[in-house]
C-alpha positions in Angstrom: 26.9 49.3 -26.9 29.6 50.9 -24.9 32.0 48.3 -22.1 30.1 49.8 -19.2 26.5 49.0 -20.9 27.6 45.3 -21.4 29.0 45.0 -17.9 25.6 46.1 -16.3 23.6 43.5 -18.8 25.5 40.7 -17.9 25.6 41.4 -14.4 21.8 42.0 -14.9 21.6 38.5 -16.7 23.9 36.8 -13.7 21.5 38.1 -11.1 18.6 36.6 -12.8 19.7 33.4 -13.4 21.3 33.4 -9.4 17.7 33.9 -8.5 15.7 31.4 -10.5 18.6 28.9 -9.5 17.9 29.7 -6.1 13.7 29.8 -6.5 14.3 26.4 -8.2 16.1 25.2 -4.7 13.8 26.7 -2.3 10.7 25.4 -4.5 12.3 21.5 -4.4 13.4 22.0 -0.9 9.8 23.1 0.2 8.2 20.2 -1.9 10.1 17.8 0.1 9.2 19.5 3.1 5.8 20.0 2.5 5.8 15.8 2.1 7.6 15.4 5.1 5.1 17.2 6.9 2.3 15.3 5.6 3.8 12.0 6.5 5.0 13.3 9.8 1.4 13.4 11.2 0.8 9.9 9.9 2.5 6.2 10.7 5.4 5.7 9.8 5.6 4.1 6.0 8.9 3.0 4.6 8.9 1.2 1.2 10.0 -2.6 1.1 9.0 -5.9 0.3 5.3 -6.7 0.9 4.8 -11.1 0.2 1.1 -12.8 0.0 2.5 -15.9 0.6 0.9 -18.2 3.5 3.8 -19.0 5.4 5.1 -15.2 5.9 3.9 -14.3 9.3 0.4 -13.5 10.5 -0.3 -9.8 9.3 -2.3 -7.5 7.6 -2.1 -6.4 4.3 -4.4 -3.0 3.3 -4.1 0.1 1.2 -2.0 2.8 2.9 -3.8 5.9 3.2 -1.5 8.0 5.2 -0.2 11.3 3.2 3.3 11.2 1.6 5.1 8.8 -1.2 3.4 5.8 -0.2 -0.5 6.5 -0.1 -2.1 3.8 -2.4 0.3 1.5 -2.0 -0.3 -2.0 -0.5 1.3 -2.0 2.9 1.9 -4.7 5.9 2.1 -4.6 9.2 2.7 -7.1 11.8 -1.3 -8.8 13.1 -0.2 -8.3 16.2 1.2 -4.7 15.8 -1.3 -3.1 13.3 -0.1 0.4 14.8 3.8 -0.4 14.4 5.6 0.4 11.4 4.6 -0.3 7.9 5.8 -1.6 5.0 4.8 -0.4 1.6 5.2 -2.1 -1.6 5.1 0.4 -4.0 1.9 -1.6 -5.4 -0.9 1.2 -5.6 -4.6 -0.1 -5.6 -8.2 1.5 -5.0 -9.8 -1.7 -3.4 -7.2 -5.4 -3.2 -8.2 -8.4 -1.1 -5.9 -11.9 -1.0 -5.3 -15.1 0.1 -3.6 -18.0 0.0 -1.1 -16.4 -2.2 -3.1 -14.7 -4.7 -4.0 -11.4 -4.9 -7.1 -8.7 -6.7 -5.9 -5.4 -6.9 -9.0 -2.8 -8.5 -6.8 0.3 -10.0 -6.8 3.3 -11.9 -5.3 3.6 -15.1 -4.1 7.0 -16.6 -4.0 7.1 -20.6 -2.9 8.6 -23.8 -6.1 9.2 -24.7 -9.0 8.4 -21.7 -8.4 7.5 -17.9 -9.8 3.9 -17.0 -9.6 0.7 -14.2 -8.4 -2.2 -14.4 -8.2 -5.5 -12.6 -5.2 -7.1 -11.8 -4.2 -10.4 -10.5 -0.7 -10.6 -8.5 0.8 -13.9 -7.1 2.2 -14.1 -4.0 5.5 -11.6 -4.8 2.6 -8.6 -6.2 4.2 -9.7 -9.5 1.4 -9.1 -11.9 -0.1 -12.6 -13.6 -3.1 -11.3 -15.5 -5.2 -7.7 -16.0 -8.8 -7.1 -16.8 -10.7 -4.2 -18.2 -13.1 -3.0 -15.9 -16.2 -1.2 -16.9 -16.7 1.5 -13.9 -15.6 2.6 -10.9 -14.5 -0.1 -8.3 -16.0 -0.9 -5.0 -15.3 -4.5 -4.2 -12.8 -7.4 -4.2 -12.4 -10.8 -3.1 -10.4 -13.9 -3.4 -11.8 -17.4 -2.6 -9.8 -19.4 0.7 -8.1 -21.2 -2.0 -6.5 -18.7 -4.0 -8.3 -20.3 -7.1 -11.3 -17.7 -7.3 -11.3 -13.8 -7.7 -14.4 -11.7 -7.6 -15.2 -7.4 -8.2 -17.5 -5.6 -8.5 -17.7 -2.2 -10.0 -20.2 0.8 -9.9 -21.0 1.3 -13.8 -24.1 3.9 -13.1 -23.9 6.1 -9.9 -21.2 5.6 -7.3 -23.0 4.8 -4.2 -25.1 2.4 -2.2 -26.8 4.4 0.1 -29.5 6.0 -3.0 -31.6 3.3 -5.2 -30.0 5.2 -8.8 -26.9 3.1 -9.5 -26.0 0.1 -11.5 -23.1 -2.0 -10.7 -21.5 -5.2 -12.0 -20.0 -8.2 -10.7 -17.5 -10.6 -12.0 -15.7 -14.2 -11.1 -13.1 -14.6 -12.5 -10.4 -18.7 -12.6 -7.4 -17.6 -12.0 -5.8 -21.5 -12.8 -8.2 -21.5 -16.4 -8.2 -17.7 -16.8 -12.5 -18.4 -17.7 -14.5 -15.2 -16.8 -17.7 -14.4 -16.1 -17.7 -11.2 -16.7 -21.4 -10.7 -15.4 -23.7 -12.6 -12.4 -26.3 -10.9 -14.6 -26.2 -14.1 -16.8 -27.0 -16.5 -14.4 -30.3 -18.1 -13.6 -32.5 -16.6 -10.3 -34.1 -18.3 -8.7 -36.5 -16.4 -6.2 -38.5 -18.1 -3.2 -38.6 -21.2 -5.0 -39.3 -19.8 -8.6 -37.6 -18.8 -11.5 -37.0 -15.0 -11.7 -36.3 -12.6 -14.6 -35.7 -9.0 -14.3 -34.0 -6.0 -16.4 -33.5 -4.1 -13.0 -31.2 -7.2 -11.1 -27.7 -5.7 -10.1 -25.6 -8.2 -7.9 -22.4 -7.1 -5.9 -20.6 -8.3 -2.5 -19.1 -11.6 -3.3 -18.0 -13.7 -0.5 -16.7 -17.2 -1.5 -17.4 -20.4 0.2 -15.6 -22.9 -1.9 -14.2 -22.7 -5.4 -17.7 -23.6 -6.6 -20.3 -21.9 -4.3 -20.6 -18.1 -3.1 -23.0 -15.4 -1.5 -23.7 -12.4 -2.6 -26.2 -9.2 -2.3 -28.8 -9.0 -5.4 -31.1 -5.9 -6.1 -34.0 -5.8 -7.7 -37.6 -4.0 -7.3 -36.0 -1.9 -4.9 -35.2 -4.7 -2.7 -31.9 -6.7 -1.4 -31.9 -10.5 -1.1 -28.7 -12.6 0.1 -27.9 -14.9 -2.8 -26.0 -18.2 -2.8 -24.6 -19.0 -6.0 -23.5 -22.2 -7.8 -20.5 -21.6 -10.2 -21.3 -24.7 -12.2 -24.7 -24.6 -12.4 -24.3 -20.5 -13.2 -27.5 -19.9 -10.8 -28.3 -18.1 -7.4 -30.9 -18.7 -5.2 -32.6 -16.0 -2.7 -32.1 -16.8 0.8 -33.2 -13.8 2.5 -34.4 -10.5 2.1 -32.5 -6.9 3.4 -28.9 -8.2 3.5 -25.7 -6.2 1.5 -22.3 -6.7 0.9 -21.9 -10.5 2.8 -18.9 -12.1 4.5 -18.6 -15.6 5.2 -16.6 -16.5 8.6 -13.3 -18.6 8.4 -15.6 -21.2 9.6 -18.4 -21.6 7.0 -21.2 -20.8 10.0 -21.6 -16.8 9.9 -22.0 -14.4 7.7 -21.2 -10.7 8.7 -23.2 -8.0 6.8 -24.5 -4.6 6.4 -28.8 -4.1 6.5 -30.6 -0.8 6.0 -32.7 -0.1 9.3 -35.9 2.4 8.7 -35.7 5.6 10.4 -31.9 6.2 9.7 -30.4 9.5 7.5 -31.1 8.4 3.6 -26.9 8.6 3.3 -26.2 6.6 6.2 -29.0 3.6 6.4 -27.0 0.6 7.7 -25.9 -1.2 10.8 -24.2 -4.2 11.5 -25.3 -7.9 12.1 -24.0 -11.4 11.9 -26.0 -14.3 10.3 -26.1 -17.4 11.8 -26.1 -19.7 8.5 -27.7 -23.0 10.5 -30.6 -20.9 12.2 -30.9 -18.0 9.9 -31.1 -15.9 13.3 -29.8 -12.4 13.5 -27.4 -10.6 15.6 -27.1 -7.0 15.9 -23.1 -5.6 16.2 -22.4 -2.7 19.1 -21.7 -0.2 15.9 -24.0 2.9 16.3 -22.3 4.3 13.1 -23.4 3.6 9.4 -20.8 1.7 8.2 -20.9 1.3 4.4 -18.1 -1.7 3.7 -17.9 -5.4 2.9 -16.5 -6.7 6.1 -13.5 -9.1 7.1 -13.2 -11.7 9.2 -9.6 -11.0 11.3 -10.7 -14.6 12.9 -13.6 -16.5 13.7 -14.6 -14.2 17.3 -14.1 -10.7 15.3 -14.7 -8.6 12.2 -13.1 -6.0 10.5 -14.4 -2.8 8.7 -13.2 0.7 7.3 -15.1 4.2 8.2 -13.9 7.8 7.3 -11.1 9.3 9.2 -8.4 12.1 9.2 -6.8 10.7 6.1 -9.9 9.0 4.4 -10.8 5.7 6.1 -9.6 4.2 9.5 -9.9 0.6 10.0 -11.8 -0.9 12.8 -13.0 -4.1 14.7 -15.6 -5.3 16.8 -16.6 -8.4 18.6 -18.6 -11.1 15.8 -21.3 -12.0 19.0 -23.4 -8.6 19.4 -20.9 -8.0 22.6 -18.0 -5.1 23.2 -17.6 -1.8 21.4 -15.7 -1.0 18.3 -12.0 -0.6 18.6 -9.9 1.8 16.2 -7.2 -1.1 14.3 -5.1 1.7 12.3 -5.6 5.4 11.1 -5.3 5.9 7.4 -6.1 2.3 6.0 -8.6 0.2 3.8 -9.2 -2.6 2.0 -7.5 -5.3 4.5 -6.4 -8.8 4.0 -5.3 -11.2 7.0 -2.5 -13.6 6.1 -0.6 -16.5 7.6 
């Protein structure tokens, strides 16, 4: 190979590395923009510290689902500012609930070998206390007023409510003894004032009253039925027929819930109603729109609830008494908790 013939190779080879340097550059440099962009349109998430503790301020804490480095992530934002700023943890969970300085967070878990969820229990600084196996895909978390009590449920067959082909089970779990149940399915049924046995009977929905006593939706011969359950005796009773995915006011008096009204599209059957606990009488919320979530109480006058948006679910509330009209909370959020 003559001098000339090796100049033009390695000025060949120079070239070539010049321009995959420079591909590398453009390629980071447009990744970086492309996430800025996405985030741009959304609110404004910085990362930060996120507490559950009681005495930090009244405030919300929900998933983030705004586009950029922070969707998933557990963020907080000021009760009285829930359009403001928000702070994400860095804490990524599919459905999370809290209080009183506990926390359920439902995730996904990426393995060696298979993908799964898992359950996990945070304390008040989302340090991680305890984890759980979960057997499907999850849908919905609570925590009892005292912190004591957490509750999911999961989708193990199908992953929807709005057909009658799924299967989905529900769990309780101590956090102080660490005793699960891992299934409502065990307990004793009790159904208009008889016992009750079925291979069909799904539960899910958990809203707690106590540390002893819950509600909850069970299925079963194609029908719902509000439940109350007794922890220590392990059994539910039927209350009422028609009645999914309760939540008990701050109170104790109400319980806000989705029902499936006849006439509505098969994948949108439900509007919104409160219960009055003392009368068992009915009021109808000013939702027209299906809204297929386990609401929150934000206070004892107003209710909470998530329906697709722009970046996968907007939050929303709406007057407890039948009164008003829905009012848009935040864009890309779900799964809130007030605290403080």
């Amino acid at each position: 190979m003559t001098l000339r013939t090796k100049l033009i190779v390695l000025v060949t080879a120079l070239v070539v590395l010049a321009g995959v340097a420079t591909a590398s550059v453009l390629h980071a440099a447009g990744r970086e923009d492309r996430k800025n962009r996405e985030q741009a349109g959304g609110p404004p998430v910085t990362g930060g510290e996120v507490s559950l503790a009681p005495d930090s301020g009244r405030r919300i804490v929900f998933r983030n689902m705004a586009w950029g480095p922070h969707r998933d992530e557990l963020a907080t934002v000021p009760a009285a500012d829930p359009s403001g700023p928000r702070t994400a943890s860095g804490v990524k969970c599919l459905r999370f609930y809290a209080a009183a300085g506990t926390g359920v967070c439902l995730r996904a878990e990426r393995g060696a070998v298979q993908d799964g969820y898992r359950a996990v229990i945070l304390d008040a600084r989302l340090e991680e206390r305890a984890h759980y196996s979960l057997p499907g895909i999850p849908t919905r978390a609570r925590v009892s007023p005292s912190g004591r009590l957490a509750a999911w449920t999961v989708f193990v067959g199908g992953d929807s409510y709005a057909g009658t082909d799924f299967s989905t089970r529900t769990a309780i779990l101590d956090t102080r003894t660490g005793r699960l149940t891992k299934t409502l399915e065990d307990f004793a049924i009790e159904r208009d004032g008889h016992p009750y046995r079925a291979s069909d009977v799904n539960f899910w929905g958990v809203t707690f009253a106590d540390d002893q006593h819950f509600y909850a939706t069970m299925a079963t011969g194609k029908k719902t039925y509000l439940v109350r359950g007794d922890l220590t005796a392990r059994k539910v009773t039927t209350l009422r027929t028609n009645l999914e995915c309760p939540s008990l006011s701050p109170d104790g008096t109400r319980l806000a819930f989705k029902k499936r009204v006849p006439g509505l599209p098969a994948d949108a059957p439900w509007r919104l109603y409160v219960l009055d606990l003392a009368t068992m009488h009915e009021t109808p919320l000013a939702e027209p729109r299906s809204v297929d979530d386990q609401l929150v109480w934000q206070d004892d006058r107003t209710v909470a609830y998530s329906l697709p948006g722009d970046y996968g679910a907007d939050l929303y509330t709406l007057p407890a008494n039948g009164t008003g009209s829905p009012h848009r909370l935040l864009t890309a959020g779900l799964a809130p908790a007030y605290l403080g």
